[in-house]
C-alpha positions as CSV (number, residue, x, y, z in Angstrom):
1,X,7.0,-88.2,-49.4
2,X,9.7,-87.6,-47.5
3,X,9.3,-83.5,-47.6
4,X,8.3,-82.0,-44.1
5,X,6.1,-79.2,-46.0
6,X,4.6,-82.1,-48.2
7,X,3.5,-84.1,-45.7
8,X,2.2,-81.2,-43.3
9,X,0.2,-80.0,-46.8
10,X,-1.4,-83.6,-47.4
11,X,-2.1,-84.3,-43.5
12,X,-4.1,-80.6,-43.7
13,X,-5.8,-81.8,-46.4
14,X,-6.8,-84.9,-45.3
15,X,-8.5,-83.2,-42.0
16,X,-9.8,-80.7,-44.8
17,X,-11.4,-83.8,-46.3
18,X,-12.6,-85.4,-43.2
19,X,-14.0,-82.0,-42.0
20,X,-15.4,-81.7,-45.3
21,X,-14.2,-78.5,-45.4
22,X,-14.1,-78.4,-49.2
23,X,-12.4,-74.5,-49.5
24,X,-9.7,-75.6,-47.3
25,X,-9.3,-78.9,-49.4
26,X,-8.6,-76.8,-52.5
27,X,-6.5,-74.6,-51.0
28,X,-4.0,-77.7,-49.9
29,X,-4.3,-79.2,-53.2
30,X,-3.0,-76.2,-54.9
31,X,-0.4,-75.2,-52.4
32,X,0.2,-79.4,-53.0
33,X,0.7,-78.9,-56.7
34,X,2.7,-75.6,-56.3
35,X,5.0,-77.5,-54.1
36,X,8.2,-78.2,-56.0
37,X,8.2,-81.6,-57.7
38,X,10.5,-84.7,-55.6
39,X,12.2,-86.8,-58.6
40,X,10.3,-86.2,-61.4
41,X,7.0,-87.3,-59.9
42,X,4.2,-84.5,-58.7
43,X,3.5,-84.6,-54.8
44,X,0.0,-84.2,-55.9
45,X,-0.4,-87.4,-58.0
46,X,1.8,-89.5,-55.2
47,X,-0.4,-88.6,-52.8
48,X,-4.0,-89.4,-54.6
49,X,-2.7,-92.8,-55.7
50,X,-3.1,-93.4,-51.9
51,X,-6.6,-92.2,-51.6
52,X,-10.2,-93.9,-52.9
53,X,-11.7,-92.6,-55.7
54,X,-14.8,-89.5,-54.6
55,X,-18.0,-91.1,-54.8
56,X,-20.0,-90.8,-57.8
């Protein structure tokens, strides 16, 4: 990500997620997805290939 909104978005969400702040996690995830695409490839789905997999 080289987008200074995108990575403002997925640094809030990963406080959100640390905080465990779960409205404000959804929030960034939409505002992530409603983000204008960078070559072809969702910001979203760039950024979760990153994370671990939520516990079962």
């Amino acid at each position: 990500m080289s987008c200074t909104k995108c990575i403002d978005l997925q640094r809030e969400l990963e406080a959100a997620e640390r905080a465990r702040d779960r409205t404000r996690v959804v929030d960034c995830r939409v505002l992530l997805r409603r983000h204008p695409q960078h070559d072809g490839v969702p910001v979203e789905a760039g950024a979760r290939s990153q994370k671990t997999p939520p516990p079962e």
